[in-house]
N, C-alpha and C positions, 0 to 999 in steps of 0.2 A: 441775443437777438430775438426778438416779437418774431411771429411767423408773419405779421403785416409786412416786414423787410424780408427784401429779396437780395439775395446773391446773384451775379452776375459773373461768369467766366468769359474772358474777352481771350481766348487764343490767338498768337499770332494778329494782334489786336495792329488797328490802324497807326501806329506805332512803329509798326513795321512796314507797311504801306500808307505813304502820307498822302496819298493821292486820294484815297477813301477817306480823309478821316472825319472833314465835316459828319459825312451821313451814318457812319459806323460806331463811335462813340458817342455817351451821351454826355451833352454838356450840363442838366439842370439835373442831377439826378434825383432829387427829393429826397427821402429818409428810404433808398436802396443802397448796399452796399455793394461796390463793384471790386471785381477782382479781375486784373489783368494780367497775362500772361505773354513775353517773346524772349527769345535771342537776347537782345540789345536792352537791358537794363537801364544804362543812361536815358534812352529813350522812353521807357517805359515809367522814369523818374518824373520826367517832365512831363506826361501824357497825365500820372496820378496828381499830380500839383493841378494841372490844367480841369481835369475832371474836379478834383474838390472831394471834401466830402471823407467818405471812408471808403480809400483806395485801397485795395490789398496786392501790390507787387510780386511777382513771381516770375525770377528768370528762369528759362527753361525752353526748352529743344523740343517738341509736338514730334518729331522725326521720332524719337528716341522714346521707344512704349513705355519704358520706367518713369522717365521723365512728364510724361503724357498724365501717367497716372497719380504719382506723386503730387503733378497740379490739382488736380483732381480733390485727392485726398488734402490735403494742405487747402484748399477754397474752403471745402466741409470742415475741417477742420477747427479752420481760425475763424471762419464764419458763420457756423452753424448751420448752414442749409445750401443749397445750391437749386436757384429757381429756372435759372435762363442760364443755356450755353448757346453762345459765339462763335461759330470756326469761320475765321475770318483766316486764318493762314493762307499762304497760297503766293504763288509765282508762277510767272510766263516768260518763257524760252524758248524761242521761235527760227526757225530756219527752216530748212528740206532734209527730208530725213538720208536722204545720199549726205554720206560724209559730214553727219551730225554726231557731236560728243558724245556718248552713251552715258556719261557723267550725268547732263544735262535729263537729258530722260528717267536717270537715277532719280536727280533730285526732284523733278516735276510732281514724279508719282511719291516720294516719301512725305513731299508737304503737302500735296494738294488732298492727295488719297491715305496715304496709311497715317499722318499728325489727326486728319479727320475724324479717321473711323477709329486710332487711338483713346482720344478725346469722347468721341460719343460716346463708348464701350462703357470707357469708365464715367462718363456724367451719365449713363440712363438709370442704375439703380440709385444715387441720390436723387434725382430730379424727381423719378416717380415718388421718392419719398416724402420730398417736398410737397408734389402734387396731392398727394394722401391729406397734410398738414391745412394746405392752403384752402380761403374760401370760394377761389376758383376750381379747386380740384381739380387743375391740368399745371405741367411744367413745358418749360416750351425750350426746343434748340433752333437754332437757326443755324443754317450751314449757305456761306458765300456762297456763290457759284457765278457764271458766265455767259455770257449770252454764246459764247465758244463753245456750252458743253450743247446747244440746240443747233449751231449753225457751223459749219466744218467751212477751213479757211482753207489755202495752199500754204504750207509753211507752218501750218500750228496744229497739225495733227495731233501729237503727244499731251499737248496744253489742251485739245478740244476732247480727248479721250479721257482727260481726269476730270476735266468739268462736265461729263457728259455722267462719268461715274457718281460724283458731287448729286445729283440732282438723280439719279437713276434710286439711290443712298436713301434721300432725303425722302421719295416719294412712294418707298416702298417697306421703309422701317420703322412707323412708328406704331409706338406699344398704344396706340388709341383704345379709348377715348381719354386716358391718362395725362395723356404727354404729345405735345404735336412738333413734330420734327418739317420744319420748311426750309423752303430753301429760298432766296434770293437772288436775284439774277444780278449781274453788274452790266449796265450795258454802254459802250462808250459813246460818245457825242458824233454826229456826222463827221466832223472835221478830226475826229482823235484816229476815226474809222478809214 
């Protein structure tokens, strides 16, 4: 791989959330190499076919630090570099926390916060290595977030507490002028709202 081609880590990629996917994946990618990452392989087969190009598949669990890493390693690996991370992971489970699952709050915080900060950990020493390489001399991550981690609802306490953390994360960790870690908001339509 030219260090002109960039790697791309799509975590927990729209794949997994089809409801983002227009604006989350890219459809034209040019001569970048993307690599995507979730759960659901079948889906992430059809997501590679639909991108084009040179897709790199990786099933695997963002929850699960080994597996986190492994992705990690295995993107550098098979692709040489790793320019842009994704954490597109993420789920919302909502009710009142009276006689609320503690399951549900489990899993809130393992995708939304600890798949996250799994993933950055290990993409920020490639990415900066990449940025070293590249003629931008910056790697970039991007991390989801919610308009729920700015604006606190009734009933999504827990979901507005890991989007608040998402975004707390993003605006306070990056190894600059290196590498620029952002975040993007999701924010839904009047009528979804």
């Amino acid at each position: 791989m030219t260090p002109d081609r960039e790697a791309t880590r799509v975590p927990g990629t729209a794949a997994e959330n089809p409801p983002f996917e227009p604006s989350i994946v890219p459809r034209d990618i040019g001569e970048a190499t993307v690599a995507v990452a979730a759960r659901r392989k079948d889906r992430l087969d059809a997501l590679a076919q639909e991108i084009g190009g040179d897709t790199l598949v990786i099933e695997a669990d963002i929850t699960d630090r080994e597996q986190a890493i492994a992705t990690i390693e295995q993107t550098v690996g098979e692709l040489g570099r790793l320019d842009t991370v994704v954490n597109n992971a993420g789920i919302m489970l909502l009710g009142d926390a009276e006689g609320a699952p503690l399951k549900e709050w489990d899993r809130m915080i393992a995708i939304n916060v600890l798949g996250l900060l799994y993933v950055a950990h290990a993409a920020i020493g490639p990415l900066l290595k990449a940025a070293a390489d590249s003629s931008r001399k910056v790697a970039d991550m991007v991390n989801v977030s919610s308009i729920a981690g700015r604006r606190a609802n009734r009933g999504s306490g827990v979901y507005n507490l890991t989007k608040h953390g998402v975004g707390a994360f993003s605006n306070t960790s990056s190894p600059a002028p290196r590498m620029a870690i952002n975040e993007i908001l999701v924010r839904p339509t009047e009528q979804e709202w």
